[in-house]
N, C-alpha and C positions, 0 to 999 in steps of 0.2 A: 504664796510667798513671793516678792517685790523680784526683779530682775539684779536689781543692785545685790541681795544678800545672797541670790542663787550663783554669783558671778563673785562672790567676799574672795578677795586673792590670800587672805588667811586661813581660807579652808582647805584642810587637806582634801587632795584628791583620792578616793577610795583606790584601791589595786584592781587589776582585773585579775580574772584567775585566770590560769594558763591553756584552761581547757574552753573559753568561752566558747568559741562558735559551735564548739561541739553540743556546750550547756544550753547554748539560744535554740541550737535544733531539737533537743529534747524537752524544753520548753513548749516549743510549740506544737511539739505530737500530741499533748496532752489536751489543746484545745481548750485551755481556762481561762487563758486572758479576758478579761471583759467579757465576762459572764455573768447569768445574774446573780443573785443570793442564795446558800442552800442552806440547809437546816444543818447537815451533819458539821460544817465547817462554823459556823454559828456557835454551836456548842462548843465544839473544841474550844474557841477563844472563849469562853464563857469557862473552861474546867481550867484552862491556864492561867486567867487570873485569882479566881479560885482557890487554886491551889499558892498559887507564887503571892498571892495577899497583895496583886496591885490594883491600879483602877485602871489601868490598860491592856490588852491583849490584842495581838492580832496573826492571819495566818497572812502573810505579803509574797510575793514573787517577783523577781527580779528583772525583767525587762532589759532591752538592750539601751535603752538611755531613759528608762521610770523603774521605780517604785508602786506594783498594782497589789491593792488588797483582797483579797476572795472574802475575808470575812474580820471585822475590827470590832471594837468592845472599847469605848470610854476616846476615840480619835477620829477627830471630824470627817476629813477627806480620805478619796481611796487612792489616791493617785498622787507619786511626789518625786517629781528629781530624783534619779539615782544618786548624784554626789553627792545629797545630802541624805542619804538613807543610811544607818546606822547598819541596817540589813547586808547593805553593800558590803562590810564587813567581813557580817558571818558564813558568807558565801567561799571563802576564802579558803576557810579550813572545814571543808567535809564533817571531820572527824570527832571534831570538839563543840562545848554548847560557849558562845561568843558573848561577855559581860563588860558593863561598864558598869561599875559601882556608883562612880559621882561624875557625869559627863564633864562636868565643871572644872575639873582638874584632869581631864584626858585633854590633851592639845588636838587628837583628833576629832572631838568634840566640843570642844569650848567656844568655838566660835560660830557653831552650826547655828543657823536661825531658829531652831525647834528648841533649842536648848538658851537661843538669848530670848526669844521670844514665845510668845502661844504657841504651843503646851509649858514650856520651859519643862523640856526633858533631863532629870536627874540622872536614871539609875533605867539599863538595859540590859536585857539577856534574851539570846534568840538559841533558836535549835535548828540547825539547816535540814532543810529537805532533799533529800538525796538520794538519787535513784540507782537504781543496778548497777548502773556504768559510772557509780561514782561522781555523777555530777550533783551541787547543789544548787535547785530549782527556786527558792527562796528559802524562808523560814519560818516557823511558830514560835513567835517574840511577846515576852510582856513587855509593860513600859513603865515607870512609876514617878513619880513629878516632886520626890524625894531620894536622898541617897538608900539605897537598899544594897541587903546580901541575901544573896540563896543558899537554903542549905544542900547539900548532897543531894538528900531527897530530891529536894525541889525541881533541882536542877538534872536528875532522871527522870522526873516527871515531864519534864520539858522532850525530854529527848525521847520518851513513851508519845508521847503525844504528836511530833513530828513523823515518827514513823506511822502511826495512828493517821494523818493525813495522807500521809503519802501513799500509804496502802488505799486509802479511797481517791484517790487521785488514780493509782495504777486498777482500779476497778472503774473508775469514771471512764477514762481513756481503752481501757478494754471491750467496755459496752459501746463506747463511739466506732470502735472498728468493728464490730460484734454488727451494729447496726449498716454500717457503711458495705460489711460482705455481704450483708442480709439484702440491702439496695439495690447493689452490684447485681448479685445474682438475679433481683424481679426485675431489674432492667433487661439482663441477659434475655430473664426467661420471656418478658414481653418481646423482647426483639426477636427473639428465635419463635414466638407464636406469628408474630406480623409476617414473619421469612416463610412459616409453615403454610401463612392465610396465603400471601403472594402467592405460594409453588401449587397450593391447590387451586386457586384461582388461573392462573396460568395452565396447569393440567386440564381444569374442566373448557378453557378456551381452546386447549388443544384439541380437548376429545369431540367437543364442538364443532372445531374445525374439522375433525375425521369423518364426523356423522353428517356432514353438510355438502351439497351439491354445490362446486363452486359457479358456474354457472347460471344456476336459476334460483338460488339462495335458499333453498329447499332443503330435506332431508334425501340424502344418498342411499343406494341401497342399502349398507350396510344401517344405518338408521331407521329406514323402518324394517329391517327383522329386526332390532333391538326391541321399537315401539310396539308391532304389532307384536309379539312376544308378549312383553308386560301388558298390554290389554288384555289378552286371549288369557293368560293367565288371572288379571282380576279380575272379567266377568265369566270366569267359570268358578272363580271363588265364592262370588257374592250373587248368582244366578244372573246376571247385569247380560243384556241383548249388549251384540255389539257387529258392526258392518264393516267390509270391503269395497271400496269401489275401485276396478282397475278401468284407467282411463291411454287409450291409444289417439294420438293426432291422426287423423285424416291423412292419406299421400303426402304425408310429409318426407317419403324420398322422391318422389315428383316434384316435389317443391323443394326441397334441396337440388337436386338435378336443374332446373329450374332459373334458380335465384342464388344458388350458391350458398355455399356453410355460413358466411356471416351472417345472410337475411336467415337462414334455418337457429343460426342460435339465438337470434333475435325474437324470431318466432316460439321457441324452449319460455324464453325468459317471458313474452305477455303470457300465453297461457298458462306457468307457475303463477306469475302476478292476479293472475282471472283467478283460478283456483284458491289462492290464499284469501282475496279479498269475500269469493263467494261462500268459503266456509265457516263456520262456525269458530268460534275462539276455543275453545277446546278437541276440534277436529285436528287431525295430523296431514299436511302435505307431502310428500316424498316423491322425487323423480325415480321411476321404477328401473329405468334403464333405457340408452336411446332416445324417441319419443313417448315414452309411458311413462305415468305416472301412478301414483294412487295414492288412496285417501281412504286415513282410518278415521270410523267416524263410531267413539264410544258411548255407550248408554245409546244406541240408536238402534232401532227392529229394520222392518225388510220395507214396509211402508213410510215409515221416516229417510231412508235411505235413496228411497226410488226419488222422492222430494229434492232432496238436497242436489241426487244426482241431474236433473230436469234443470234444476237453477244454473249449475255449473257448465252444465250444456250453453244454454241458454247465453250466460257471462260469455263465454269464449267465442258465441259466433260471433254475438253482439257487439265485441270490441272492436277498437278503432285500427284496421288492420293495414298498411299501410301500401301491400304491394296486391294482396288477394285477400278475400275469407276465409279464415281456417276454422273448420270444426273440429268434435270431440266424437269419439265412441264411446260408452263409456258401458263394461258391467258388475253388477253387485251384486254381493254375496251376502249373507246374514248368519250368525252363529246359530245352531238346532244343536238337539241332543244328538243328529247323528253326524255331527262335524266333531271328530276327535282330536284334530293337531290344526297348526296352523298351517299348515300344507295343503290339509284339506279344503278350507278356509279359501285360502287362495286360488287354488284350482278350482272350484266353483266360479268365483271371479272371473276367472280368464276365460271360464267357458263362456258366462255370460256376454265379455268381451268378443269373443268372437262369433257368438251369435246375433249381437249388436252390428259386426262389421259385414256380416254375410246378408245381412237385414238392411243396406243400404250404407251401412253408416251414418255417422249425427243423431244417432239414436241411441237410447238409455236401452237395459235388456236387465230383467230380476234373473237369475239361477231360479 
């Protein structure tokens, strides 16, 4: 429609109703504006002209400055001016279904563009949609391109059929929030798994951090009785050989006394580095305490053991030592059927250890 006829200074201007802004808010809870096409509201204007015997129908809503259609029957566009919507009307009065017999002789109609032009609109009746609080959201309107009258009937059938919208409107808009708490809540619940992944993530860096030597980046005593624990446990499950090595520094209080705690924890930290690099990737490092350390070495017998122990030797004279050479003692133990606990276990180890150190030291010693 031309700018000139939308702007006619002969056209009345529709009323607002007194309740608008409250209407526009309830309007927009429902979430229909420009939306697409649905079947149920398709029919409706298909049963209302149907019944009312016109070749127009349509479901329309009212907008704060348009005319939007959800669903029309027999009228080209969806979208039109409020001051020229006839709709505008029947928005007015809630209570009642809104007619114009012969737009032609209603002065609030006679000079509408719809009515001097394409469609040239006769004969209107609309039925407001209208919700709980009383406000009317648009209406379900025939149209007819002749003067017309409805009967009684007709014109409850109109007002049938508006609540008939409206009721899937307040079931459309239910399932919108239905959907939106349902969102709400898998967002919640993802964010509360992400906060759950963070807190355990952070715990097991803690418990990380508890089980770890800060020093020589090793495992701390209390780390390997956790480790050697769980070993000792699954190879006595699965019949699995499994070894000790307890490993002692050489007069490392000589060499403390010496050279002092710095160059001594200095010294902690290459023979940890020796030891990690010389072990196996499944093998466990642990600072046992002081200068000791040990090494759980699983799925490994007393011959595999003595091996690895000789390498580790070997690694730590051989390193690039910066003030003197430090060696290792080092002795190993093997799991038998007559090693009952890990206590046991270990205390073979330390003996080995110490018949390692009475033996000269730098030397490897089996239990």
């Amino acid at each position: 429609m031309s700018a000139e006829l939308s702007d006619n200074p002969d056209l009345p201007i529709p009323p607002i109703p007194a309740n608008e802004e409250e209407r526009l808010r309830e309007l927009a809870s429902y979430h229909i504006l420009d939306t697409l096409p649905e079947q149920v509201y398709e029919d409706i204007v298909r049963l209302a002209a149907y019944i009312c015997q016109t070749p127009m129908a349509l479901v329309n809503l009212i907008d704060r400055d348009r005319q939007w259609s959800k669903a029309r029957l027999g009228f080209a566009g969806n979208e039109v001016d409020r001051k020229l919507a006839f709709c505008s009307y029947t928005i007015n009065d809630p209570d009642d279904v809104f007619v114009v017999q012969d737009a032609t002789c209603d002065p609030r109609f006679a000079n509408n563009p719809f009515v001097l032009g394409d469609p040239y609109i006769r004969f209107y009746a609309g039925a407001p949609l209208v919700t709980a609080n009383g406000c009317a959201l648009g209406t379900v309107c025939v149209v007819d391109l002749q003067p017309h009258q409805l009967s009684p009937e007709q014109i409850e059938m109109l007002r049938v059929l508006s609540r008939h919208v409206m009721h899937h409107l307040e079931l459309r808009r239910d399932l919108l929030q239905l959907e939106q708490r349902l969102l709400a809540q898998e967002q919640e619940r993802h964010s509360l798994q992400a906060y759950l992944h963070s807190l355990e993530t952070r715990l097991a860096e803690v418990q990380q951090q508890v089980l770890i030597d800060p020093l020589t980046s090793v495992l701390n005593r209390r780390g390997f009785d956790v480790r050697l624990n769980e070993e000792f446990d699954r190879a006595r499950r699965y019949q699995a050989p499994l070894s000790l090595l307890l490993i002692d520094v050489d007069h490392f209080k000589e060499f403390n006394d010496t050279f002092g705690h710095v160059a001594g924890d200095e010294t902690l930290r290459i023979v940890a580095q020796a030891l990690s690099e010389g072990g196996r990737k499944h093998d466990i490092i642990a600072r046992y305490g002081g200068e000791e350390f040990a090494v759980i070495l699983p799925a490994t017998g007393s011959d595999g053991a003595y091996v690895l122990a000789e390498r580790l030797r070997r690694l730590v004279q051989q390193a690039a030592w910066p003030l003197r050479p430090v060696t290792i003692s080092v002795g190993s133990a093997s799991l038998t059927d007559d090693v009952l606990s890990v206590c046991d276990l270990i205390e073979r180890a330390d003996q080995a250890l110490y018949a390692a150190k009475r033996g000269g030291r730098n030397l490897c010693v089996v239990w």
